[in-house]
C-alpha positions in Angstrom: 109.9 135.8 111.6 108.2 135.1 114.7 106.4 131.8 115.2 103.1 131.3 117.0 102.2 127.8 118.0 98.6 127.1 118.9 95.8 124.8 119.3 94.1 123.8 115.8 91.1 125.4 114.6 88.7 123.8 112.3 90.1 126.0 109.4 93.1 125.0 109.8 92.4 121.7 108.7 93.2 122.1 104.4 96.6 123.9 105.1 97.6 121.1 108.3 96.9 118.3 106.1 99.3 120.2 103.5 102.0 120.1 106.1 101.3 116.6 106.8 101.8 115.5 102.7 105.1 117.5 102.3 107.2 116.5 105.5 105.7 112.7 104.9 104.5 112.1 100.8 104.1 108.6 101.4 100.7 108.9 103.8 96.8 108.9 102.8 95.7 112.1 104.4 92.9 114.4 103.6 91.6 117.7 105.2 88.3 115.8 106.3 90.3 112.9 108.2 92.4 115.5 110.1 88.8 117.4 111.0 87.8 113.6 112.4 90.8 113.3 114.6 90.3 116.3 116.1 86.9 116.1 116.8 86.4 112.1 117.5 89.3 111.5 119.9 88.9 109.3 123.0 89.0 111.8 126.0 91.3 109.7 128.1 93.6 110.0 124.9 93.7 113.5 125.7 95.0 113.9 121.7 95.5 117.4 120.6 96.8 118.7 117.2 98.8 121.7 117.6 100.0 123.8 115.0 102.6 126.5 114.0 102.4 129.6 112.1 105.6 131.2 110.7 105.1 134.4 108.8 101.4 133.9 109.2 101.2 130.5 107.7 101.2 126.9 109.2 104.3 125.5 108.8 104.2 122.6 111.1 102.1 120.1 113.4 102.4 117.8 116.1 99.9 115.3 117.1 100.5 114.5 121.0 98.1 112.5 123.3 98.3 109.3 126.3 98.6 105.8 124.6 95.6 104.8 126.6 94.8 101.6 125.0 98.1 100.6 126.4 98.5 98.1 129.5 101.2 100.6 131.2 99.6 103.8 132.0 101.6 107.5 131.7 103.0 106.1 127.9 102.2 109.1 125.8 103.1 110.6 121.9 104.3 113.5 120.3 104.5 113.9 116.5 106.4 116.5 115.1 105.8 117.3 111.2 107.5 120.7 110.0 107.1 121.6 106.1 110.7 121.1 104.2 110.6 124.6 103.2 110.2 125.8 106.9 112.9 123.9 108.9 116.0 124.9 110.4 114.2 128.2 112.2 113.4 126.7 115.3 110.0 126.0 114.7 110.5 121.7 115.6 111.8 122.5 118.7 109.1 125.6 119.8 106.3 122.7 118.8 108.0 119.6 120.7 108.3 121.6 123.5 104.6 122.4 123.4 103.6 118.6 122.5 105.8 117.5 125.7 104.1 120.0 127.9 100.9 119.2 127.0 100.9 115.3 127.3 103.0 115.8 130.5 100.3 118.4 132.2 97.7 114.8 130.9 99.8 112.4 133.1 102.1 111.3 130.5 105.6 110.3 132.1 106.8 108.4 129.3 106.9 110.0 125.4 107.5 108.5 122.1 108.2 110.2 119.3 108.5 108.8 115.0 111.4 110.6 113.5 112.8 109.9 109.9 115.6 108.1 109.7 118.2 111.2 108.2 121.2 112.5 110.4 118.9 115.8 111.2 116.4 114.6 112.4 117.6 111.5 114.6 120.0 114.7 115.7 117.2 116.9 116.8 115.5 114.4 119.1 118.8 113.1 120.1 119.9 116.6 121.2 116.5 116.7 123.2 117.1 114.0 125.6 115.5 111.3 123.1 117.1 107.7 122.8 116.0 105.3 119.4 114.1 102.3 119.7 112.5 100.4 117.1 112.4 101.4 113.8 109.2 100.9 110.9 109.8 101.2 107.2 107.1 103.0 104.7 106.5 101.2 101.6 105.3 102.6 97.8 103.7 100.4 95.0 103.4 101.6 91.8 99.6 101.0 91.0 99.6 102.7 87.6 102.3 101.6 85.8 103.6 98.1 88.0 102.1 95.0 87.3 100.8 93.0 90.3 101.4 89.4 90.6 99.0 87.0 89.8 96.3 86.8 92.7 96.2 83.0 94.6 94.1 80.9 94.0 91.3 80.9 96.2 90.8 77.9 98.3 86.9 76.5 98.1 86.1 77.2 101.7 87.2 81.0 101.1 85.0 84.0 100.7 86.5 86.9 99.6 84.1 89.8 100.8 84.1 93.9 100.7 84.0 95.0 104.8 80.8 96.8 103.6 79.1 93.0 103.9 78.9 94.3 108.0 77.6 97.7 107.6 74.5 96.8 110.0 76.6 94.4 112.6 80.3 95.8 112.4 80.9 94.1 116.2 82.4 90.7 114.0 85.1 92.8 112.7 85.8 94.7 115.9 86.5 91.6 117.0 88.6 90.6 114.3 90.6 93.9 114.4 91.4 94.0 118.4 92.9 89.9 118.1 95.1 91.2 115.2 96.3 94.7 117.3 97.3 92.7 120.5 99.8 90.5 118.7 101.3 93.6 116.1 104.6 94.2 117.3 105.7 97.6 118.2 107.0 99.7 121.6 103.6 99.8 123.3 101.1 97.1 123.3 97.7 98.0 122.8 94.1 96.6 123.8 90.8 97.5 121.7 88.4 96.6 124.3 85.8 99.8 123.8 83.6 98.9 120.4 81.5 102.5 120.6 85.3 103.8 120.9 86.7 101.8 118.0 83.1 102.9 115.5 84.3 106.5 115.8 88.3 106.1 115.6 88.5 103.5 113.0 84.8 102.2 111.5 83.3 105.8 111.4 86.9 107.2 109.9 86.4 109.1 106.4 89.3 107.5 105.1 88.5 104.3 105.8 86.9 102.8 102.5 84.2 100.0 103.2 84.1 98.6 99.7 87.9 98.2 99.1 88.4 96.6 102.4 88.5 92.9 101.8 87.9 90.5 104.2 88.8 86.6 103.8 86.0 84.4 105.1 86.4 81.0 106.4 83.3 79.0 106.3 81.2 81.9 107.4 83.7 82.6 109.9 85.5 86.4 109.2 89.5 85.2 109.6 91.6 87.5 108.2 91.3 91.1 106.5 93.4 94.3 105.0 91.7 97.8 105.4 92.4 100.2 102.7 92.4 103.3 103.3 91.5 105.6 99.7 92.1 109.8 99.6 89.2 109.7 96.9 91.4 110.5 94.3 94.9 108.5 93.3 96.2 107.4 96.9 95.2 103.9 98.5 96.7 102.7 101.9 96.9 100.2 103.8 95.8 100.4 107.4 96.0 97.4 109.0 96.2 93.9 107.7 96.2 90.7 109.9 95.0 87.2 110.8 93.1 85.8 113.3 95.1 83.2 115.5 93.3 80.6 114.3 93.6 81.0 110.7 97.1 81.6 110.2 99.7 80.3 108.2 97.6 79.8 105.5 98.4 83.0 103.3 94.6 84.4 103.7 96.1 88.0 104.3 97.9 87.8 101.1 94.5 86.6 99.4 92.7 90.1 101.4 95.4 92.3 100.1 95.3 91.0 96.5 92.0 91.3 96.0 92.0 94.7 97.7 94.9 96.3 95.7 93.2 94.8 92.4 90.0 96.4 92.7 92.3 99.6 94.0 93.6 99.5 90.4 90.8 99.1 88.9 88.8 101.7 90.8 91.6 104.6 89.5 93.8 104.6 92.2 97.5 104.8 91.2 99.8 105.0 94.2 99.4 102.4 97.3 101.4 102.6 100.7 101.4 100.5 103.6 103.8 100.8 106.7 105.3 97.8 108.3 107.5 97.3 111.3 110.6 96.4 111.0 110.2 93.3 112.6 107.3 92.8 110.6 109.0 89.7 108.8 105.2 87.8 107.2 104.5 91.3 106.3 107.3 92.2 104.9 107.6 89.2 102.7 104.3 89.9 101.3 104.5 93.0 100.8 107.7 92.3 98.6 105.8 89.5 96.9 103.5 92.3 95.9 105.9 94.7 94.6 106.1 97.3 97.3 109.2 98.8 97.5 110.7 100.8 100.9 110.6 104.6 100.5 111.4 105.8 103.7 112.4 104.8 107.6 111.4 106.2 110.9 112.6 105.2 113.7 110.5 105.4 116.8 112.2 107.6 119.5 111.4 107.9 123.5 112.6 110.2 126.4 111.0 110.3 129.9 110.0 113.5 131.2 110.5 114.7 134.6 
């Protein structure tokens, strides 16, 4: 059958996100959040979503932009999901290709790639001129039928708070958010510097759910926080969690995460993931304190084009 890949359409955005569940079951993703993405990118991301239709259905996706929050300029992405059912036809390789061109016709001279870790697909980008790097591990807890530890106790000059508490002055956990990204570990460093930028990619996000977000207060002072990310049905996950410098080593991310993931529970949601690096080692550990178990590994992949 011949494929056809092409720029996304707003209709495409039920069957995309479809894609998206089968080729990786353990992400939060809804038709409405791949709509956002599309439509609320940064320009000098130059992101575009591009999808594949085999038979006349979308069978795959690749999401493929510049890194431009990053120091180095020319660092770009390319994300290539195909549906289990569809692989082995050629269609990863006819959407790669595309993703390359485009981010390489938007500067890009550098481009990294997350691939599971199985011997096909580490082949496939291997046999493209791709070399592994780092590697990140997703993580599942079982939120119906686990049993969460019990929550820490709360030091006295600790506020537990829903991130809906800044819904008319978000700019505090802007703040809060960019000190945490500089110092996460991964291939490409990244700086949130752009606050209008960071409302529409992360504040603004429909997946990003303001009263299951907790943030840990310190004397008035917002010092650490996990955002949860809800499908507004059974999945929960976790976006980002972190501490500011200041505040750390004394287990207030744990406290954010517990609190989150108990009101998760008790809100309906039966399935939480989170994704950690593998050099993640706090993260890690408290994830495993939780319960969270590892369900997959990608490992982040990089060629320069020329």
């Amino acid at each position: 059958m011949t494929v056809i890949v092409r720029a996304f359409r707003p209709e495409d955005a039920s069957a995309s996100a479809e894609v998206l569940r089968a080729a990786l079951p353990f992400m939060v993703i809804t038709p409405e959040a791949t709509l956002w993405d599309t439509s609320h990118a940064a320009p000098a991301s130059h992101y575009q979503l591009f999808v594949a239709e085999r038979g006349g259905e979308i069978v795959a996706r690749a999401e493929a932009g510049i890194a431009h929050e990053a120091s180095t300029p020319g660092q770009a992405f390319a994300n290539v999901y195909v549906h289990p059912e569809h692989r082995g036809h050629g269609v990863g390789a006819l959407v790669l290709r595309t993703a390359e061109e485009h981010v390489a016709g938007a500067g890009g001279d550098t481009v990294y790639s997350w691939v599971l870790d199985e011997v096909t697909n580490r082949s496939f980008a291997e046999r493209r001129g791709y070399r592994a790097s780092r590697s990140a591990h997703f993580l599942r807890l079982d939120l119906a039928n686990g049993t969460l530890p019990p929550p820490p106790e709360i030091p006295a000059d600790v506020e537990l708070v829903p991130v809906s508490a800044w819904a008319d002055d978000p700019r505090p956990m802007f703040e809060l958010d960019a000190e945490c990204t500089a110092d996460e570990p991964g291939d490409l460093d990244a700086e949130l510097d752009d606050f209008e930028e960071w409302l529409d990619s992360t504040w603004r996000h429909p997946l990003l759910d303001h009263e299951l977000s907790t943030v840990a207060v310190v004397d008035g002072t917002p010092a650490a926080f996990t955002a949860a990310r809800t499908d507004g049905r059974t999945r929960y996950g976790s976006g980002m969690t972190g501490t500011a410098r200041a505040f750390r080593g004394r287990g207030l991310a744990k406290l954010a995460k517990a609190d989150s993931l108990r009101r998760a529970r008790a809100a309906g949601y039966t399935e939480a993931f989170t994704g950690n690096d593998s050099d993640n080692g706090p993260m890690l550990a408290i994830n495993k304190w939780f319960g969270y178990e590892i369900c997959a590994t990608e490992v982040r992949y990089v060629r320069d084009l020329g």
